[in-house]
C-alpha positions as MATLAB code, in Angstrom:
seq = 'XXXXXXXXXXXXXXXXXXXXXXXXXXXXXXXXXXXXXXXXXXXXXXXXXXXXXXXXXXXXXXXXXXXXXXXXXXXXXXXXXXXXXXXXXXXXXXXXXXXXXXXXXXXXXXXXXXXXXXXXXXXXXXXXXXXXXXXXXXXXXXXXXXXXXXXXXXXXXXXXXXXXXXXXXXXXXXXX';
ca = [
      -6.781  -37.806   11.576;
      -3.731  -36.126   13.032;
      -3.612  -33.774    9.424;
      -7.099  -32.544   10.218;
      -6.451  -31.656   14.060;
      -2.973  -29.785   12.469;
      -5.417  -28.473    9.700;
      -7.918  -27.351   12.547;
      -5.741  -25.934   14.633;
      -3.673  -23.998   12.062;
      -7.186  -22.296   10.948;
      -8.163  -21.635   14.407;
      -5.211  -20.030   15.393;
      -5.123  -17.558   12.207;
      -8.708  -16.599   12.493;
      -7.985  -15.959   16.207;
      -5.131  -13.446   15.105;
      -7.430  -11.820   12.250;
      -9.678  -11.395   15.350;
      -7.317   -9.997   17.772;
      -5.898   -7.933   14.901;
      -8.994   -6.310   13.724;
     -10.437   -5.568   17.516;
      -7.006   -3.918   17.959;
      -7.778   -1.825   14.491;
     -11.420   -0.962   15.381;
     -11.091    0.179   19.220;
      -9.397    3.431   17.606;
     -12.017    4.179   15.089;
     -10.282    6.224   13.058;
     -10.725    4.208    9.912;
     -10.514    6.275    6.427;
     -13.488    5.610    4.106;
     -13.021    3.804    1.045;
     -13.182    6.281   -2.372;
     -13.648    5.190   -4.876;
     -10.260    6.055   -7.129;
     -10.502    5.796  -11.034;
      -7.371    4.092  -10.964;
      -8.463    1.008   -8.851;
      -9.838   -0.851  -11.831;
      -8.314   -3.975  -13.555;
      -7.213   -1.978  -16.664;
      -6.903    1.475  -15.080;
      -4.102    3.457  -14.919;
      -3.013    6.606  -12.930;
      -4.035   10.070  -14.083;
      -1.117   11.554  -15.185;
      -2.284   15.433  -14.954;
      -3.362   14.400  -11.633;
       0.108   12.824  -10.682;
       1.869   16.105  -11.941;
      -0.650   18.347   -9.335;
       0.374   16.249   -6.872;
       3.845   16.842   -7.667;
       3.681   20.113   -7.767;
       1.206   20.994   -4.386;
       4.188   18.526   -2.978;
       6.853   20.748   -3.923;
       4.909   24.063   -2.789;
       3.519   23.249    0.306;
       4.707   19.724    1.797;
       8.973   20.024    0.832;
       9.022   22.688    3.347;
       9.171   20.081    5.974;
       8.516   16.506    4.726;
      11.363   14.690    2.747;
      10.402   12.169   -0.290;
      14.115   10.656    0.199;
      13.370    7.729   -1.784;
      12.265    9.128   -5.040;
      14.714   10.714   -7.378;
      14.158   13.077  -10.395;
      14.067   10.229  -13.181;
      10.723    8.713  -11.384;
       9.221   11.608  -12.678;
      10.222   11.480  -16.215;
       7.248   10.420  -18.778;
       4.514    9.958  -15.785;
       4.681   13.717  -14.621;
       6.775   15.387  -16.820;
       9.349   15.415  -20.124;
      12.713   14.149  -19.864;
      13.912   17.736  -20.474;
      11.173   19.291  -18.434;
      12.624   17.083  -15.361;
      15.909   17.661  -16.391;
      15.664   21.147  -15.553;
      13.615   20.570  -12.538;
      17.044   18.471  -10.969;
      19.437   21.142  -12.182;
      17.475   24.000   -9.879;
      19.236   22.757   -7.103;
      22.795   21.982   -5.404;
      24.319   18.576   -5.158;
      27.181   18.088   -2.459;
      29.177   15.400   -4.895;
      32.780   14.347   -4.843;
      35.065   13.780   -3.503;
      37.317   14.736   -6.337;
      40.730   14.172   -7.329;
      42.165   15.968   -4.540;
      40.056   14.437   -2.064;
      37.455   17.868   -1.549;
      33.734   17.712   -1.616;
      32.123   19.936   -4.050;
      28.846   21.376   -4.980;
      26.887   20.369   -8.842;
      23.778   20.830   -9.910;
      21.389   18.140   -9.901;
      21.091   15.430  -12.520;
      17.792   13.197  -13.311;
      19.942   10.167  -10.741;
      19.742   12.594   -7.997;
      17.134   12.477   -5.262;
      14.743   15.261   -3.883;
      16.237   17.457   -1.241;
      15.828   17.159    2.076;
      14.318   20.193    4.069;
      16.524   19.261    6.980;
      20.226   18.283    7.387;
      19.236   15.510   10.598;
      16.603   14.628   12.250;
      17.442   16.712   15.174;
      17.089   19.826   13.044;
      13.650   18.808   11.802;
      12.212   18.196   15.666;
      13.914   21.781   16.575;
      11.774   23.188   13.646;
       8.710   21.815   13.883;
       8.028   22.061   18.136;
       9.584   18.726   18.669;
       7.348   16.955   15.867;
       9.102   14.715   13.510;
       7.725   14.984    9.926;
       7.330   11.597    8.267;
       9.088   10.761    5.048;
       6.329   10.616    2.232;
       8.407    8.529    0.102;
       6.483    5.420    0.702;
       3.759    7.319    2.713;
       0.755    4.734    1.198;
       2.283    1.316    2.159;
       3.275    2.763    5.375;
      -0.327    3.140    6.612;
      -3.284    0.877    6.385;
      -5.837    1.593    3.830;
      -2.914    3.698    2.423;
      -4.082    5.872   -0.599;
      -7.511    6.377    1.257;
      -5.841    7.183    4.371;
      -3.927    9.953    2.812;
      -7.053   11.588    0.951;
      -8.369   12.005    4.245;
      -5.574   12.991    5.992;
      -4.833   16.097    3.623;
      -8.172   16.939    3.618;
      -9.268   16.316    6.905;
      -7.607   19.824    8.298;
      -9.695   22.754    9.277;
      -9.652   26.129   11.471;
      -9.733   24.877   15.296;
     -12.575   25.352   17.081;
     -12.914   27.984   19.308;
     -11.160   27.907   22.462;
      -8.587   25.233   21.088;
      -5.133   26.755   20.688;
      -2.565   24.771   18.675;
       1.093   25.053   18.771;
       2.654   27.708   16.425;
       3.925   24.979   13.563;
       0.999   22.324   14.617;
      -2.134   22.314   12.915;
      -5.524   21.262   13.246;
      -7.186   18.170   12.041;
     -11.077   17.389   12.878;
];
């Protein structure tokens, strides 16, 4: 008897939560639909041309002011691109390395172990940059939001011209 009042009261108290937590989800309505991704499926797999775009809108637009510190150039290596293609990729830029043998920090280019760049050199520089706005890292952008893939879909394409009479600041932008 006392394992079912424990049972009952152990179920109450998590679908009480689930409650709580969903009502606290909802009252902001800002949900992001579902899409239906090709990749979702039991035996899918991601679309590597796809992956590569993504890549490569990342480096041209987004790198300007959000970091990806968590990913280094061999992630890329046979999902996006060749070994050599990526190899090439990491040597574009400069790598503060050392210190060497008499104790001096010195500049090499990049190698495949090496992670992307960051736009900024502290967080203080970023906020001075962007009108006191603190770009996110995109690293693990998707597991750091609910409904995470869906959430970004929307997010990117959710941005339009503000309405008239709406003035946004200088590095902000608008999103209906």
């Amino acid at each position: 008897m006392r394992t079912v009042a424990l049972l009952g009261a152990g179920i109450s108290g998590f679908l009480g939560f689930a409650t709580i937590a969903s009502a606290d989800e909802s009252e902001h309505g800002l949900e992001a639909p579902n899409y239906p991704w090709p990749h979702s499926g039991i035996l899918s797999s991601y679309d590597h041309a796809s992956i590569r775009r993504g890549h490569q809108v990342y480096q041209q637009v987004c790198a300007s002011c959000h970091s990806m510190s968590l990913i280094s150039f061999r992630d890329l290596v046979g999902v996006a691109y060749t070994e050599e293609e990526t190899k090439t990729m990491a040597a574009e830029i400069e790598v503060v390395d050392g210190p060497n043998d008499e104790g001096e920090m010195f500049t090499r280019p990049g190698k495949l172990s090496d992670r992307f760049p960051q736009p900024y050199a502290n967080e203080a520089a970023a906020r001075f940059a962007n009108g006191g706005a603190y770009p996110p890292d995109l690293s693990l952008i998707t597991k750091a939001r609910h409904n995470g893939q869906n959430y970004v879909f929307a997010l990117l394409t959710g941005y339009h011209d503000p309405p008239a009479g709406v003035t946004v600041n200088f590095v902000l932008h608008y999103l209906a």
